[in-house]
N, C-alpha and C positions, 0 to 999 in steps of 0.2 A: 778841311778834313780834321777832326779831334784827333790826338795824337792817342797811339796804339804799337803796342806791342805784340810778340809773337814765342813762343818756345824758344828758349838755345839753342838748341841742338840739333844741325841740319844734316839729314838724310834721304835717299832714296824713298820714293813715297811707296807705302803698301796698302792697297786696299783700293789701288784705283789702275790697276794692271788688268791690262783686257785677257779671256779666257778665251780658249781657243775658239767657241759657239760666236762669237761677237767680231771677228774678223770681219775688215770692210767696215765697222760701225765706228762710228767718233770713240777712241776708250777713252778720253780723257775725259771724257763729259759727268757733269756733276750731278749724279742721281740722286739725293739725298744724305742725309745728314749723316748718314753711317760713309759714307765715300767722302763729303767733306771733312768729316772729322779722322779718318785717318789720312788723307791729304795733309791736314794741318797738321801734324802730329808729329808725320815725317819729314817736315821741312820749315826751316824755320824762313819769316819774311822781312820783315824790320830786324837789321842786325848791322848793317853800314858795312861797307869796306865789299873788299872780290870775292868771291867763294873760290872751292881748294887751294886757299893760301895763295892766291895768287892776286898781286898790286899790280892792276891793268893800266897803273900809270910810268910801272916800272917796265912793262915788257914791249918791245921793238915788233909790229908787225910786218911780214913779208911774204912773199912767196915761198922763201926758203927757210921760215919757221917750223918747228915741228907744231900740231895742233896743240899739244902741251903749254907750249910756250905763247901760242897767241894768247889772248884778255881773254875773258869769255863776257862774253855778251847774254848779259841779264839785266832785271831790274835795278840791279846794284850799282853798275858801269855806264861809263862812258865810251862807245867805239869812236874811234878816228878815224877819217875817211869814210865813211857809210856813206852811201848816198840818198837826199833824200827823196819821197815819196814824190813821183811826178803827178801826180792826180788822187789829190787826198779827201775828196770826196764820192772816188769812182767806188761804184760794186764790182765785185768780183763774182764767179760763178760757184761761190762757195767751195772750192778746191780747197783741201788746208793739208800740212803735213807735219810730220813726227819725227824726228831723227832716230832714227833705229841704232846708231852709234853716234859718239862724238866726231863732229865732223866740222871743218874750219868753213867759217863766211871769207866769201870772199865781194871788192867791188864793182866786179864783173865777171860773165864766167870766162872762163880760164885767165883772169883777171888778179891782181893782187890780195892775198890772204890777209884779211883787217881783224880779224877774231875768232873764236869758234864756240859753236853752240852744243850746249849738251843735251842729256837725253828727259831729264827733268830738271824742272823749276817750280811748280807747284803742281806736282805728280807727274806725271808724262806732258813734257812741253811739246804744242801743237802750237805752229803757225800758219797765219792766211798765206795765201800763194797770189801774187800781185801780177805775174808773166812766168811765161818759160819760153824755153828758147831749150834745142837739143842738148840732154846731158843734164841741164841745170835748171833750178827754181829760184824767183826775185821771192822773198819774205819780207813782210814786215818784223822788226826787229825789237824785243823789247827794253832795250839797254837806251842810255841816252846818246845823239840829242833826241826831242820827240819827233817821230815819222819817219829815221830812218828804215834803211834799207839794205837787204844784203843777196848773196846770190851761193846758194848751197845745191851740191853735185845732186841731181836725182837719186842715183843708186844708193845714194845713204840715207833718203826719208822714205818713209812711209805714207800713201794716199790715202784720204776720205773726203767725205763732203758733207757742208753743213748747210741746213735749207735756213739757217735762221739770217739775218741783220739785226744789230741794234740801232736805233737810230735816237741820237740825242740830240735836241732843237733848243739851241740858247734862247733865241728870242723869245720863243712862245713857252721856254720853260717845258714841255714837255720831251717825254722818251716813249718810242716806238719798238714793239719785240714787231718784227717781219718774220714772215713764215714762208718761202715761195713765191715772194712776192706779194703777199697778202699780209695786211697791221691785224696781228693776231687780239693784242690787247696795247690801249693809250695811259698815260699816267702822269698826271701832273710832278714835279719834282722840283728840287732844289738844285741850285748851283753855284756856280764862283760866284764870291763877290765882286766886283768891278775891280778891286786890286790886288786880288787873288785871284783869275779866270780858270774856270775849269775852260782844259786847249782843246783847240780845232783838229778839225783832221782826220785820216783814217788811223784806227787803233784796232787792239783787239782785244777779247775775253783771254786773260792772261792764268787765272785761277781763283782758288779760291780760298779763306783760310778763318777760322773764328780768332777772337784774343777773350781771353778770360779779365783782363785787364779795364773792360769796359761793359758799358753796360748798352750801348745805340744800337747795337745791332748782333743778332745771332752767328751773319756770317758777313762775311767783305770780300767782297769783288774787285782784284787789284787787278787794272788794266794794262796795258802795255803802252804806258804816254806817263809822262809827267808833267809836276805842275809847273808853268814857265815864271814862275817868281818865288817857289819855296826850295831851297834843296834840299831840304829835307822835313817830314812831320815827325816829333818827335823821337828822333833818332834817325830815320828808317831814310831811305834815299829819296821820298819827295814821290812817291807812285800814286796817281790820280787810282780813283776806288771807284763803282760804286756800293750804298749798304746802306739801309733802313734807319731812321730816325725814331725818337720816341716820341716828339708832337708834329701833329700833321701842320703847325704855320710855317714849317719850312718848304712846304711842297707848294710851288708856284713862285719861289723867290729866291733872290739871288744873293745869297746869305752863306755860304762853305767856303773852306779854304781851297775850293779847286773842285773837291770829290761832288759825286752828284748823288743826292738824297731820296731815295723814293720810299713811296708804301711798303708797305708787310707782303701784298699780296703781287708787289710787280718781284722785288727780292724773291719770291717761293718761285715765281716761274722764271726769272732770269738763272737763279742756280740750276735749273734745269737743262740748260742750254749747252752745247760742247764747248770746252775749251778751242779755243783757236778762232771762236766766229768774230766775222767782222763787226766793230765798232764803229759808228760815224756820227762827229761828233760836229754840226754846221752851225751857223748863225741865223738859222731860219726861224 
């Protein structure tokens, strides 16, 4: 992945807040460039370190934490104790959800409080839903290490559902958009190099954000996994992408520091897709 930057200055996103007409529908999803650009705008991505002030290496997680005081769990961090992903090439039935408040992860439900997640990350944070069990939802988590996992009370997210999968195949170099079960569109791409691999596993569509800073691609697609041998790309905490290339000899070869390279025309319909939908990322 070319190293890349983002705005200073992180805030609440405006412009990608669902209206009341849209209830039930993914609001996070990235409809065009006027929703990605004030996505980017309000929230900065490469910036290193916790957000509100807080060093997730200094704070003690427990049951008897206020959620103030747990890490928060983002692209930025490391949770401790997460669990990981027992089947990291399973589908899901596209369930994903919203934190409608700040609300603590925990390692089990009624389980140990490890972190807590807020209400945006790259505008309204939507995660896949991996089980439930009464009361509580398993998520995929977008903080490090890659494929954890965590378990947040029902009553504090919000439901939807996303008919889409990604599906990224190292061997054969290509990515798959799924629609219901159906390969909507194929496309050859790029990927890790042998000593940089873009990782295995189930991930998700994390958000979205442009950098004026470069010139490869109009938008980037930062996922919810990192690279397992960078900690970070130019500054920024190491978040595996994907985003468009300017020559087409990187598509079909294993050539990026981790991020995966596609066309013009797979980038215009993958921005299209809800935040929160499943990534799977095999060695087939």
């Amino acid at each position: 992945m070319s190293q890349h930057s983002a705005p200073p200055e992180a805030a609440p996103s405006r412009g990608s807040a669902p209206g009341p007409s849209r209830r039930g529908l993914l609001y996070g999803a990235i409809a065009g460039a006027v929703v990605i650009f004030a996505v980017v705008l309000g929230f900065t991505f490469f910036g290193g370190g916790g957000e509100s002030g807080t060093d997730p290496s200094s704070v003690a997680a427990g049951e008897g934490a206020a959620p103030g005081e747990l890490p928060v769990s983002s692209t930025y961090t490391t949770v401790e104790g997460a669990p990981a992903d027992a089947d990291p090439t399973g589908r899901t039935d596209g369930l994903v959800v919203h934190p409608v408040r700040e609300t603590p992860v925990h390692d089990a439900p009624d389980g140990r409080a490890i972190a807590r997640m807020e209400t945006t990350q790259f505008g309204d944070t939507w995660l896949p839903v991996l089980a439930e069990q009464p009361g509580w939802v398993q998520v995929l988590l977008p903080s490090r290490p890659a494929s954890s996992t965590g378990w947040i009370r029902a009553d504090d997210v919000e439901r939807a559902r996303t008919p889409y999968v990604i599906e990224v195949h190292l061997g054969s170099k290509t990515l798959e958009l799924v629609r219901d079960g159906d390969v909507v569109d194929q496309w050859s791409v790029g990927i890790g190099k042998p000593d940089t691999p873009t990782p295995t596993g189930r991930t998700f569509l994390l958000g979205a954000f442009a950098d004026e800073n470069q010139n490869y691609s109009p938008v980037i697609l930062p996922l919810g996994t990192h690279s397992p041998t960078h900690d970070t790309y130019g500054g920024g905490p190491g978040t595996v992408a994907i985003h468009t290339w300017p020559s087409a000899d990187v598509f079909g070869a294993a050539i990026s520091d981790g991020c995966i390279r596609v066309p013009q025309d797979a980038l215009d319909q993958l921005a299209e897709v809800p935040l929160g939908t499943l990534v799977i990322i095999d060695q087939d």
